[in-house]
N, C-alpha and C positions, 0 to 999 in steps of 0.2 A: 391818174397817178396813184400810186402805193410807197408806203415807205420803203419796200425793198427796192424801188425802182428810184425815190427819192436817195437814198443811200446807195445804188449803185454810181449818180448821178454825181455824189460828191465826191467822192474815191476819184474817179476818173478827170474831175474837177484839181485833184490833191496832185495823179501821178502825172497827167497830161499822157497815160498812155495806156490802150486797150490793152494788150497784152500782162501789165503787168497787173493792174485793176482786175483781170478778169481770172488771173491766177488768185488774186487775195480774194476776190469773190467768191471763188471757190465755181467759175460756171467759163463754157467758151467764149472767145474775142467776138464770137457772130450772133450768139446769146445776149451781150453787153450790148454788140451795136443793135442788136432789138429796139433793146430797152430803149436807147438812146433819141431813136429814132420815134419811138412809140411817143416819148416826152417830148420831144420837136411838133410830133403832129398834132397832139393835145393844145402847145402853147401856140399854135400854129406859127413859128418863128426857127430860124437855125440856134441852135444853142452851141456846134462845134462845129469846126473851123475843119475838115477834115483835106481840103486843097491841099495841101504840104503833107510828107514825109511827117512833120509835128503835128501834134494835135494840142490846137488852142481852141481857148472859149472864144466866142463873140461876143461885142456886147450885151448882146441880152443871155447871155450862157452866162455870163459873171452876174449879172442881177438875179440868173436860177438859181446860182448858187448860193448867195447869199440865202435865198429864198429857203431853198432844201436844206441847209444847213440850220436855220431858225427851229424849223418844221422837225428836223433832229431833235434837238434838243428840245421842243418843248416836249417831245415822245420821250425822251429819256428821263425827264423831269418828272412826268406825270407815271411811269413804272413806276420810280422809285418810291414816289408816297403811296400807290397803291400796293408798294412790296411791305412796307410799314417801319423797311429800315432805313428812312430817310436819319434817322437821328444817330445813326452809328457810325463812327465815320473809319469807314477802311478803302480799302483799293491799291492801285497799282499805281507806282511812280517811277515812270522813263526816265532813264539818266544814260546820259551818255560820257564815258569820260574816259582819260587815256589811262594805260595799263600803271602805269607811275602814279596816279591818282587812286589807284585802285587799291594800292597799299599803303598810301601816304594821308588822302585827303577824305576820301572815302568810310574808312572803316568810323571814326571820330562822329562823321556826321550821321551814319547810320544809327550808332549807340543813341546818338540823341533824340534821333527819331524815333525809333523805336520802345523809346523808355515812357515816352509821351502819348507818341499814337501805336500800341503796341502793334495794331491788324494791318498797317500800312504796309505792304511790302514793294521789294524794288526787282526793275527789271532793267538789266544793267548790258548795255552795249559800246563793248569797246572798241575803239579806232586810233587812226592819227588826231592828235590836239587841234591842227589849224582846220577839221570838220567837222567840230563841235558847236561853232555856229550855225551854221547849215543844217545840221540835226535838229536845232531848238527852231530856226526857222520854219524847217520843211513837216513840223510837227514829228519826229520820228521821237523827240526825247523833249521832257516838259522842266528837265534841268541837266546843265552839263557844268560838268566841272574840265576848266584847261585855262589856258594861258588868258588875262585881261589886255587889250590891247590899250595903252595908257590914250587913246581916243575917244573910248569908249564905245560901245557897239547900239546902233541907233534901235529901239523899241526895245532895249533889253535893260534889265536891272542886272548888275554885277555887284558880287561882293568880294572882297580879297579877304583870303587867308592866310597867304603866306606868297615872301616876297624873298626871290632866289636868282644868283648870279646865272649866266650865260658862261660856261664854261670849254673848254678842249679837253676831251680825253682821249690818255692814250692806252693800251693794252701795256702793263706790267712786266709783262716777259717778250713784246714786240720791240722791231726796231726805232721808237720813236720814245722809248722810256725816259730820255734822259737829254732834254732839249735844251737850247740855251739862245738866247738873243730876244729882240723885241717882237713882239704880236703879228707886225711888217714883215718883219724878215721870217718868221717862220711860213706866214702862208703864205709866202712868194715862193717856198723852198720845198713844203712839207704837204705828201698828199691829203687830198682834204675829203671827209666825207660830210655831206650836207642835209640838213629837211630838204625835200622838193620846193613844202609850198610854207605856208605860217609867218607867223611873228617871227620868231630866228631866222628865218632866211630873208626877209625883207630887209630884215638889222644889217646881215652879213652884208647884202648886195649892196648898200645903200653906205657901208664903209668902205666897201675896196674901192667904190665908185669915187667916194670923196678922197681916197689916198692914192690912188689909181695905182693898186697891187694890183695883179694877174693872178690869183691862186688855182692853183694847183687840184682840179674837185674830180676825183677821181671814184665817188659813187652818191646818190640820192636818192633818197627813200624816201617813206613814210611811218612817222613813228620812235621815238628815241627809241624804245628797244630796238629798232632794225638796225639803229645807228651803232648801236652799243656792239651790237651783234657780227656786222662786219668791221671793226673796229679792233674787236676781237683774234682777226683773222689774219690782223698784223698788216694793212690794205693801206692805214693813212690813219688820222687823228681826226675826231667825231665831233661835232657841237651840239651841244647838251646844256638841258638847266641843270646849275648842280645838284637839286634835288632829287636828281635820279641815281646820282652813283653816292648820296648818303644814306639810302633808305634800302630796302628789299635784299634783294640776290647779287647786288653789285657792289656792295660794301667790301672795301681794300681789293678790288680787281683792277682799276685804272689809277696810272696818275692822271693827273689835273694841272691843266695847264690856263693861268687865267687868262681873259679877253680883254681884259683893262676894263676902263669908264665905255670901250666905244661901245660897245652892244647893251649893256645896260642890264639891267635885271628883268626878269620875269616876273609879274606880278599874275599869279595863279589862286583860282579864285571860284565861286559857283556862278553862273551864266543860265536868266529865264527872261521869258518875256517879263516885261513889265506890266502889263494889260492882266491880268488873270479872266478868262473867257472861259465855255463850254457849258456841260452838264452843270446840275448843282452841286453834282458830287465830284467832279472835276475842279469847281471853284472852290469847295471845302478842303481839299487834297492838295491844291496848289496854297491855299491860308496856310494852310497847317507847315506846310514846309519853308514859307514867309516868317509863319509863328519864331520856327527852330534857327531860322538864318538870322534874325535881326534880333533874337534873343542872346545866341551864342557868337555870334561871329561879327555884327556889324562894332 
């Protein structure tokens, strides 16, 4: 075994799929299963499950990995003092976080960072809020900023920033500007546009459930901007935290129709593992960002 062979080992360990591994690899799917197979007959054992359509590890494929993964990083440990810039601390920091965050929560905490560790920069990928777990999970992002779930998310450190109603909006110049009655009576009446998946939509199912309304959900997305977006189009009335139509490009375009106590607040916040793991310079890069969060924000 070799470390390219070692590191193609863990990739495919990370995607559970040839295809995609072998694009990031930058080599073909029958090139990869080479490799794979080359390190199967070294350890003389199956390391992948390839029977199914899926590809899982075996038992002894997840003890490899562990293995190739250690084997990483003591390679990357050992570059970097023989580069001699072990004592300088820069790199790149995965954040994942939704477009609402990107002008609200975002900008504040970069200032801070970057006043401190000037070289640190960020590589920033936006999506829907309720897969911003999953991104810090599936390692794509080493912080995200989105919604805290008042449960709390198991292996993860959260901190809040800022704590914001659950809201209705409607378009300004659409037909639903100017509504009247209880919370009940509107979304029995009024079409509704929804998250697909996330913290707001569990809220919402989890009250009509207890009032046994029937609404009216007549589009779901991903994303409050999508929601804002068809919203826009005069279609139905949107569920949003209200921090998105106080901030950005959305200021005085909807009214605002509140939810009451039942859905509650958003509590939006940064989201990382708890564990700080990897290179040395991955553990120094994720401190430093610990530094910036429990200095200004906890």
């Amino acid at each position: 075994m070799n470390f390219y062979e070692l590191e193609a080992f863990s990739e495919l360990a990370k995607t559970l799929h040839f295809g995609k591994t072998a694009i990031k690899l930058n080599m073909s799917p029958s090139a990869l299963s080479r490799i794979i197979l080359r390190l199967e007959e070294e350890a003389g054992v199956t390391l992948v499950d390839r029977s199914n359509r899926i590809v899982l590890l075996t038992k002894e494929g997840k003890i490899y990995e562990k293995y190739a993964n250690e084997m990483l990083v003591l390679k990357a440990n050992l570059m970097e003092k023989l580069s001699g810039n072990g004592e300088e601390l820069e790199g790149v920091l995965q954040v994942y976080s939704s477009v609402t965050a990107c002008y609200t929560i975002l900008p504040d905490f970069i200032k801070k960072l970057t006043k401190t560790y000037p070289k640190i920069q960020l590589s920033v990928e936006t999506g829907d809020p309720a897969a911003a777990i999953s991104a810090v999970r599936e390692n794509r992002a080493q912080l995200a900023v989105a919604a805290i779930s008042e449960s709390g998310h198991a292996g993860m450190e959260t901190v809040s920033v800022v704590k914001t109603p659950l809201v209705y909006a409607a378009t300004k110049n659409g037909p639903y500007a100017n509504l009247e009655g209880s919370p009940q009576d509107i979304f029995s009446a009024i079409p509704l546009i929804l998250p697909k998946t996330g913290l707001a939509r569990s809220r919402f199912d989890k009250w009509v459930k207890s009032r046994n309304v029937h609404p009216k959900i007549v589009a779901e997305t991903e994303g409050n901007e999508a929601i804002l977006a068809l919203v826009q189009l005069g279609i139905g009335i949107g569920l949003v935290p209200q921090i998105v139509l106080e901030n950005g490009p959305y200021q005085g375009e909807f009214t605002i129709y509140t939810a009451g106590n039942a859905l509650g607040y958003y509590d939006v916040g940064f989201i990382r593992k708890a564990e700080i793991s990897g290179t040395t310079s991955v553990r120094r890069l994720m401190r430093a960002v610990e530094n910036i969060l429990h200095t200004y924000y906890k």
